[in-house]
C-alpha positions as CSV (number, residue, x, y, z in Angstrom):
1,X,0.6,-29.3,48.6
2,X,-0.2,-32.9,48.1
3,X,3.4,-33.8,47.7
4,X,4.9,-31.6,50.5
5,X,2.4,-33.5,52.4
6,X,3.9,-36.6,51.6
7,X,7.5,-35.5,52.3
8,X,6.6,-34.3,55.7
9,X,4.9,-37.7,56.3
10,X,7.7,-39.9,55.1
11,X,10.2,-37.9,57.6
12,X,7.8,-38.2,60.4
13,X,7.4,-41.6,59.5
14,X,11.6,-42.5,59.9
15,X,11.8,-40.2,62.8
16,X,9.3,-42.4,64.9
17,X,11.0,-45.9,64.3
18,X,14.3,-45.2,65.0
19,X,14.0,-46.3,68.5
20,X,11.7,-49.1,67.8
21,X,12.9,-50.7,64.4
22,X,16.5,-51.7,63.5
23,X,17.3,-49.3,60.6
24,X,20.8,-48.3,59.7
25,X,21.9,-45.3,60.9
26,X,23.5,-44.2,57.8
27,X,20.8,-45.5,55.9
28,X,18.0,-43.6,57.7
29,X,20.6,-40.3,57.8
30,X,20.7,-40.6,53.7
31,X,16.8,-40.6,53.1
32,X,16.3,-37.9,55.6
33,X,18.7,-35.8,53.5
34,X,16.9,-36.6,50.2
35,X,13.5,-35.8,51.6
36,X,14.6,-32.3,52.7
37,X,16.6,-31.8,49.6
38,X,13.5,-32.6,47.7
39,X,11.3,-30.2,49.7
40,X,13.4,-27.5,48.9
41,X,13.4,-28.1,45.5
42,X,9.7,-28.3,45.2
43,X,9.6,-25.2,47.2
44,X,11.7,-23.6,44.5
45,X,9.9,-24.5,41.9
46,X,6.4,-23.1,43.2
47,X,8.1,-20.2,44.2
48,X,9.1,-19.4,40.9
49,X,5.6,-20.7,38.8
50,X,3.8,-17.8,41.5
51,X,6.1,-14.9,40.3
52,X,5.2,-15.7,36.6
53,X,1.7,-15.8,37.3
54,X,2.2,-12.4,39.3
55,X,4.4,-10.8,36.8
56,X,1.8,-11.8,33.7
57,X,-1.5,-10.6,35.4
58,X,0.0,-7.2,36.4
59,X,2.3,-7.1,33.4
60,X,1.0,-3.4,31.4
61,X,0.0,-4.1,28.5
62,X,2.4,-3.9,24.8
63,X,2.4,-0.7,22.8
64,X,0.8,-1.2,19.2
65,X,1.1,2.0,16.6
66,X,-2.3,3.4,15.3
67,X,-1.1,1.8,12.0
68,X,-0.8,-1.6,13.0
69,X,-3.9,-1.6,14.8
70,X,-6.0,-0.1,12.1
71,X,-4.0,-3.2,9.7
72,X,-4.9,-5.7,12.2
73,X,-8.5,-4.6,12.1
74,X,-9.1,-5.2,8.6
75,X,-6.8,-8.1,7.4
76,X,-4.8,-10.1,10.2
77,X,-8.1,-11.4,12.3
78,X,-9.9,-13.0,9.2
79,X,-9.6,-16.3,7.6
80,X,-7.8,-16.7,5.0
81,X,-9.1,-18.4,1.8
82,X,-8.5,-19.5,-1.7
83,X,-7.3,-16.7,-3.8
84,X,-7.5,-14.3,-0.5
85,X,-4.3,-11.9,0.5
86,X,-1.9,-13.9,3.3
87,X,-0.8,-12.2,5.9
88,X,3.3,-11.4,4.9
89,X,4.6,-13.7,7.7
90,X,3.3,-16.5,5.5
91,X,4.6,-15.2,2.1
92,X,8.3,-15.8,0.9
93,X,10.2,-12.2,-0.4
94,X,9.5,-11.5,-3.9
95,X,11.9,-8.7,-4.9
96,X,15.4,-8.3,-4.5
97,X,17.8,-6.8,-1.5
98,X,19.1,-4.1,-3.7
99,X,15.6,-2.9,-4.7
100,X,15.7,1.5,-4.7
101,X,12.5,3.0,-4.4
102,X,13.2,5.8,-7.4
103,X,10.0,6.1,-8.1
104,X,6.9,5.7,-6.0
105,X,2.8,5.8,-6.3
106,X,1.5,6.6,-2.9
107,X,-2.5,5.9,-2.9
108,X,-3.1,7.7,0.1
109,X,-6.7,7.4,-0.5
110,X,-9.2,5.1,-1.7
111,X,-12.4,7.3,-1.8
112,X,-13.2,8.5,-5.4
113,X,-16.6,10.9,-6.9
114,X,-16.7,9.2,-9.8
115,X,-17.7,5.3,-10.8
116,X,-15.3,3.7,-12.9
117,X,-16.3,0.3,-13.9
118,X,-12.3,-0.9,-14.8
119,X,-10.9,0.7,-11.4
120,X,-8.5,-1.4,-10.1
121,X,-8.2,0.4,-6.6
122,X,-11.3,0.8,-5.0
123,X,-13.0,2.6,-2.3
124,X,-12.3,-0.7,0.0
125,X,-11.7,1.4,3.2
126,X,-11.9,5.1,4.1
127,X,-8.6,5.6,6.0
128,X,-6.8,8.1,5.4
129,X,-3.5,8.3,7.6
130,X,-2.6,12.1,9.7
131,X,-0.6,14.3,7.6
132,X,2.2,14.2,10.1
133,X,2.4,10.0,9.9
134,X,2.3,10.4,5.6
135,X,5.2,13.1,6.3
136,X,7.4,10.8,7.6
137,X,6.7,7.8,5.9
138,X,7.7,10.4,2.5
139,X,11.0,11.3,4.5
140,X,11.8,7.7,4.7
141,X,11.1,6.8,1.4
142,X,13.3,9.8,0.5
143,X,15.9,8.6,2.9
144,X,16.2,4.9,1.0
145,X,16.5,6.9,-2.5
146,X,13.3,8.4,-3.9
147,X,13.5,10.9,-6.7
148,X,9.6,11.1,-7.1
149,X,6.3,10.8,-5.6
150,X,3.2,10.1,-7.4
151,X,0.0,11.1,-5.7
152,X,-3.4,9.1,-6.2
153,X,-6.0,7.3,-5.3
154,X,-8.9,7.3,-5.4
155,X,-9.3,10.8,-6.0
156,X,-6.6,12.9,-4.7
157,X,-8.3,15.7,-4.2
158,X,-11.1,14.1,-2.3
159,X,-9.7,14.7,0.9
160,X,-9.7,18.1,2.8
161,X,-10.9,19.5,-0.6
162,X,-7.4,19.4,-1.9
163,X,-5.2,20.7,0.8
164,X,-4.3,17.4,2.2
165,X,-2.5,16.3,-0.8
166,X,-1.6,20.1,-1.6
167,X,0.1,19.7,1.7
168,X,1.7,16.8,0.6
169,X,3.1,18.2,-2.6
170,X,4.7,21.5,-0.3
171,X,6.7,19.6,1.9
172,X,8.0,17.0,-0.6
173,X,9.3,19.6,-2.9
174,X,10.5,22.0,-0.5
175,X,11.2,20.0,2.5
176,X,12.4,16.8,1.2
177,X,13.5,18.9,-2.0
178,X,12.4,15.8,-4.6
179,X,13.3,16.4,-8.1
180,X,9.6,15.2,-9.3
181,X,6.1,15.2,-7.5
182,X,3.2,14.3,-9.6
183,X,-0.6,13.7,-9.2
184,X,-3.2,11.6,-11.0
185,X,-6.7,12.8,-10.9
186,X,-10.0,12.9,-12.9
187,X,-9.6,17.1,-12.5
188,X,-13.3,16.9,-11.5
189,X,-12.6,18.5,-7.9
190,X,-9.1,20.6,-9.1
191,X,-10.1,24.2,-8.9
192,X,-8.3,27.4,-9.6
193,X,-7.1,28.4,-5.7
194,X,-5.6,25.5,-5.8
195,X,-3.0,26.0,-8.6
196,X,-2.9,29.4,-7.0
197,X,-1.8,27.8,-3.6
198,X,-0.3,25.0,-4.2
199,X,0.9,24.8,-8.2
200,X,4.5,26.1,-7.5
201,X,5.0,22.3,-5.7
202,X,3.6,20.5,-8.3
203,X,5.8,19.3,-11.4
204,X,3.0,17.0,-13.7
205,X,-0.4,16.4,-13.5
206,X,-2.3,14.1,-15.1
207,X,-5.8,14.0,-15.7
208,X,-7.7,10.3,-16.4
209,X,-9.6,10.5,-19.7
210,X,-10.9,7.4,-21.7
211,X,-12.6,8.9,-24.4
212,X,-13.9,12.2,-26.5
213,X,-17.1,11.0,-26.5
214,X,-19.5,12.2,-23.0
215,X,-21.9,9.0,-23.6
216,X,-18.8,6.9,-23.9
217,X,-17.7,8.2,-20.3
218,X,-21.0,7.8,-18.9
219,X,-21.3,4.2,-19.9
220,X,-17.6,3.7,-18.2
221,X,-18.8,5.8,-15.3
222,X,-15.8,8.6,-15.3
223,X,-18.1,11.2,-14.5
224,X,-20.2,12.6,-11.6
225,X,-23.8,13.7,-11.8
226,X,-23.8,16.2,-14.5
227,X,-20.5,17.9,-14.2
228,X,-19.0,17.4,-17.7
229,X,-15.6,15.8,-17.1
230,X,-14.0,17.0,-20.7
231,X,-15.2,20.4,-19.9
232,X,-13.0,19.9,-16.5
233,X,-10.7,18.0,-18.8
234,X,-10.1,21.2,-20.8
235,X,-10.5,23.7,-18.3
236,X,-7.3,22.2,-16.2
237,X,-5.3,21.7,-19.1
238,X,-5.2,25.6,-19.5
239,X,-4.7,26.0,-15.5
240,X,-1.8,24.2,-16.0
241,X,-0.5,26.1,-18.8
242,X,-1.4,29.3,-16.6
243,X,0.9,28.0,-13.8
244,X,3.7,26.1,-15.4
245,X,3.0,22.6,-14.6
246,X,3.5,19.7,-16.8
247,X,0.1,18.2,-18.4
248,X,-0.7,14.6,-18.7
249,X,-3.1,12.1,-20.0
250,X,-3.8,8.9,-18.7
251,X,-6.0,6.3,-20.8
252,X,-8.0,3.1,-20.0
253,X,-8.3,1.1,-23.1
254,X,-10.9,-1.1,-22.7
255,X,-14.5,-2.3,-24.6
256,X,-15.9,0.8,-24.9
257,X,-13.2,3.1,-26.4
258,X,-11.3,0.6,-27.8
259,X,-12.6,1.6,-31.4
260,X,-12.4,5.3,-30.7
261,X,-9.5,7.4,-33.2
262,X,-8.4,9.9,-30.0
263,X,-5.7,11.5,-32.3
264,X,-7.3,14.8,-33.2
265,X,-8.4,16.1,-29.4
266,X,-4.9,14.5,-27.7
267,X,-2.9,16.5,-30.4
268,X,-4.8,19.5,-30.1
269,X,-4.3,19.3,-26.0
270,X,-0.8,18.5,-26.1
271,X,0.4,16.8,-23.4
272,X,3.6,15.9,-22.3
273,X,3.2,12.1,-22.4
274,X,-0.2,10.4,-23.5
275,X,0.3,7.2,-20.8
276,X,-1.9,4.4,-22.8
277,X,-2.8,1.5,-20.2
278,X,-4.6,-2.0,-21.5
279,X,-7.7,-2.5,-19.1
280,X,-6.3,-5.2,-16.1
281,X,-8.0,-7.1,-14.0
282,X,-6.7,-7.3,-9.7
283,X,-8.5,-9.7,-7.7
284,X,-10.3,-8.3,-4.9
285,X,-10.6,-5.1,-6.8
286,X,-12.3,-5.2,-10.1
287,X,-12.2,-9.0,-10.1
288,X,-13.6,-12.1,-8.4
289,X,-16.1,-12.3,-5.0
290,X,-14.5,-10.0,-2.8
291,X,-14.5,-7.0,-5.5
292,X,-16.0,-3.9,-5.3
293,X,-16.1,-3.7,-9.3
294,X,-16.1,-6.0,-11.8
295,X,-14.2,-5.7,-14.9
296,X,-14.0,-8.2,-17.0
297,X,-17.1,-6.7,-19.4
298,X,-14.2,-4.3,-19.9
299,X,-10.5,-6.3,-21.1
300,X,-9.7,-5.9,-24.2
301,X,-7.2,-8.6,-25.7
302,X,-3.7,-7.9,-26.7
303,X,-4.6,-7.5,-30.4
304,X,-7.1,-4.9,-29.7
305,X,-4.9,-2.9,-27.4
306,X,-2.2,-3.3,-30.1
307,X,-4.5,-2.0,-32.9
308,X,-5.6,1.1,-30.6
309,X,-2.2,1.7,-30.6
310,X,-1.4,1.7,-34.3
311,X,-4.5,4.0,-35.0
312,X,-2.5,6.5,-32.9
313,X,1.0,5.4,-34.0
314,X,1.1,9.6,-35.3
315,X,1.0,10.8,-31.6
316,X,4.7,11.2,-30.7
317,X,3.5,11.5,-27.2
318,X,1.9,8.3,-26.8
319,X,3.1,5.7,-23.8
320,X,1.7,2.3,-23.9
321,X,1.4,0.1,-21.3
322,X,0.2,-3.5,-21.5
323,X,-1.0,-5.8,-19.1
324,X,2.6,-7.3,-18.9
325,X,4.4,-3.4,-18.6
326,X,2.4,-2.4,-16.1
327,X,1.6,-5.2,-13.2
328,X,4.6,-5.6,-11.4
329,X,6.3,-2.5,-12.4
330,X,5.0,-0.1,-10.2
331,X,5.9,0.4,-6.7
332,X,2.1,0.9,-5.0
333,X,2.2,2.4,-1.4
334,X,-1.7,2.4,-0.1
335,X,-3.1,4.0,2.6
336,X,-1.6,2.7,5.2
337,X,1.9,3.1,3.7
338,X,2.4,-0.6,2.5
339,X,3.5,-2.0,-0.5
340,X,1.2,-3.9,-2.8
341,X,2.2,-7.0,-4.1
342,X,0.4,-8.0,-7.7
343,X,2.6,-11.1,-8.7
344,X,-0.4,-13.2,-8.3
345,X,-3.1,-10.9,-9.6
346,X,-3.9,-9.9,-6.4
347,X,-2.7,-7.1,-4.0
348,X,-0.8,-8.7,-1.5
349,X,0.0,-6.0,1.3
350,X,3.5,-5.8,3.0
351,X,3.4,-4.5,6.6
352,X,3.7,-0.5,7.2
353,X,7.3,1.2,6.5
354,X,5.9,3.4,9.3
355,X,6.4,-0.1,11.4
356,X,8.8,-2.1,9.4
357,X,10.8,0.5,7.6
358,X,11.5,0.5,3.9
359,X,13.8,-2.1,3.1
360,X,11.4,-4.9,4.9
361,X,8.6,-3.8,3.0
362,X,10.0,-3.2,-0.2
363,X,11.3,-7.2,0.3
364,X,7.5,-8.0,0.2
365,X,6.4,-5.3,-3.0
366,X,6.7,-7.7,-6.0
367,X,8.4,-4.8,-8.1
368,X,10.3,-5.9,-11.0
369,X,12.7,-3.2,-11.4
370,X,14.0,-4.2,-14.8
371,X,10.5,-4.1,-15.7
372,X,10.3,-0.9,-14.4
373,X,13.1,0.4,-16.8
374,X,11.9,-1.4,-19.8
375,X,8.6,0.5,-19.5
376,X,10.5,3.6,-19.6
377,X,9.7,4.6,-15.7
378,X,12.5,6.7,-15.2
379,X,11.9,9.5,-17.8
380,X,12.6,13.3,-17.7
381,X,10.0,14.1,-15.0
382,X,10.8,17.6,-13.4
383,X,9.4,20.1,-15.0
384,X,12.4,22.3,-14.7
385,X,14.4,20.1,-16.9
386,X,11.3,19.3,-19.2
387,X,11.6,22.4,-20.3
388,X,8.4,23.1,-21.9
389,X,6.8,26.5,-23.6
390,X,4.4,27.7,-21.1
């Protein structure tokens, strides 16, 4: 306003002395133009600073998924500090364009009934995302080249009392027709109708035990209350047998069951693999401040994992898996369908593949894929070519 003022002052001003002062006609005809010329401009300009302002303040407002906003919640609004996850727009890509997600561990759940001291994905959050979303995130997983899903947590069966990732199981081996789908549990919660319901979808599951011994799993916390976990141990080893589905054993070595001669009880069991995992340490999840547990009363070094292994050297099921095997050789989906990242002993999240889709997540995962095959990964893992005696 200030300078229109002046503009209209200044032609005022050289319209009232043409008659009385002896100004050049062509002179006083050139600044007259320039005035109004830069009138108009400056009209032009406001004109247009009013329709942003306009066009901001009644703007409707951007469209943000349930997943990014439940993600923004919990990790994009808080500082970041020393040793804490960045957000993935300040990371580099750690894996490689041509990554194929063959094999994939979808956490879908963080809740758990028992108390493991070692866990190394803990109960952090209690999201769980609608069937429908995990559906689709599963189809495009299966669309990029996934042969098998592996279902954990957390307990699995925590949520909806089983039927959630019995659901699950249903529509990935019917619907997306997978050759393998798997589940890790502590078989505390497994029951009966279950296997009745739902086993026919299920090729392997395996069932977390770290030692023979109940005082030993006490101490470690794999149990709940008074439920006796190798009496559940035991009981859905023969469910399995009843119903045709592959039986597994995973095991934590660690302080406490390190010494421990397992041979006897696995072999009489029988399993089809005996997976043998060295006790690791994440930050943020059994290590450091921000931790839920605290692990490190629980690593064992290389030489004692290596002796636990030679004491079972006669188990011709056995699968070991050190500290270098396992942490980057895994592709870990959580539970809002993003990839973890452990390069740095951390879990660095990418962004949803509900939001981003697979291949920009999987850019952001950390999985070594050679890795992946050293460790043996990719093994016979439908039970229809396993063929076992049931």
């Amino acid at each position: 306003m200030v300078f229109t003022h002046f503009l209209l002052s200044m032609m005022q001003y050289l319209t009232s002395n043409v008659d009385d002062e002896p100004y050049d006609s062509l002179y006083f005809a050139y600044c007259q133009h320039i005035s109004v010329f830069a009138l108009i401009v400056f009209i032009l300009v406001a004109t247009f600073v009013v329709q942003r302002r306009v066009a901001r303040k009644y703007a409707p407002k951007r469209k943000i998924s349930t997943v990014n906003i439940s993600v923004g919640e919990s990790d994009q609004h808080k500082e970041v500090k020393d040793g804490e996850t960045k957000p993935e727009e300040e990371r580099m890509p750690q894996s490689e364009l041509n990554v194929k997600p063959l094999s994939v561990n979808y956490h879908f759940t963080r809740q758990c009934n028992y108390n493991c001291g070692f866990c190394f994905h803990t109960a952090k959050t209690s999201f769980v995302l609608p069937l429908e979303q995990a559906k689709r995130g599963l189809e495009l997983l299966k669309e990029k080249g996934m042969e098998k899903i592996n279902f954990s947590g957390g307990e699995p069966f925590i949520v909806k009392r089983g039927d959630f990732v019995g659901e699950l199981c249903r529509f990935c081996k019917i619907d997306l027709a997978l050759p393998s789908v798997t589940i890790v549990s502590n078989g505390s919660l497994v029951t009966e109708k279950w296997f009745e319901k739902y086993g026919k979808y299920l090729d392997i599951l395996a069932i977390s035990c770290d030692s023979f011994n109940p005082d030993v799993n006490e101490t470690i916390g794999r149990q709940q209350g008074n439920k006796n976990h190798l009496q559940s141990l035991r009981q859905v080893r023969e469910w399995c047998y009843q119903y045709k589905i592959a039986f597994k054993i995973n095991t934590v070595v660690n302080t406490y069951n390190q010494e421990e001669d397992m041979t006897e009880p696995i072999q009489e069991l029988n399993p089809c693999r005996w997976k043998v995992f060295q006790c690791l340490l994440i930050g943020g999840e059994n290590a450091g401040s921000e931790a839920l547990r605290h692990a490190e009363s629980f690593v064992v070094s290389d030489d004692d994992f290596k002796n636990f292994l030679i004491r079972h050297k006669s188990v011709s099921c056995l699968v070991p898996e050190s500290n270098d095997f396992m942490r980057n050789s895994y592709l870990i989906l959580d539970e809002y369908m993003r990839f973890l990242d452990c390069t740095k002993g951390n879990k660095d999240p990418s962004k949803s593949i509900l939001d981003v889709g697979v291949d920009n997540a999987l850019l952001f995962s950390g999985f070594d894929e050679k890795m992946f095959f050293k460790r043996g990964g990719k093994y016979v893992w439908s039970k229809a070519d396993l063929r076992l005696e049931w």
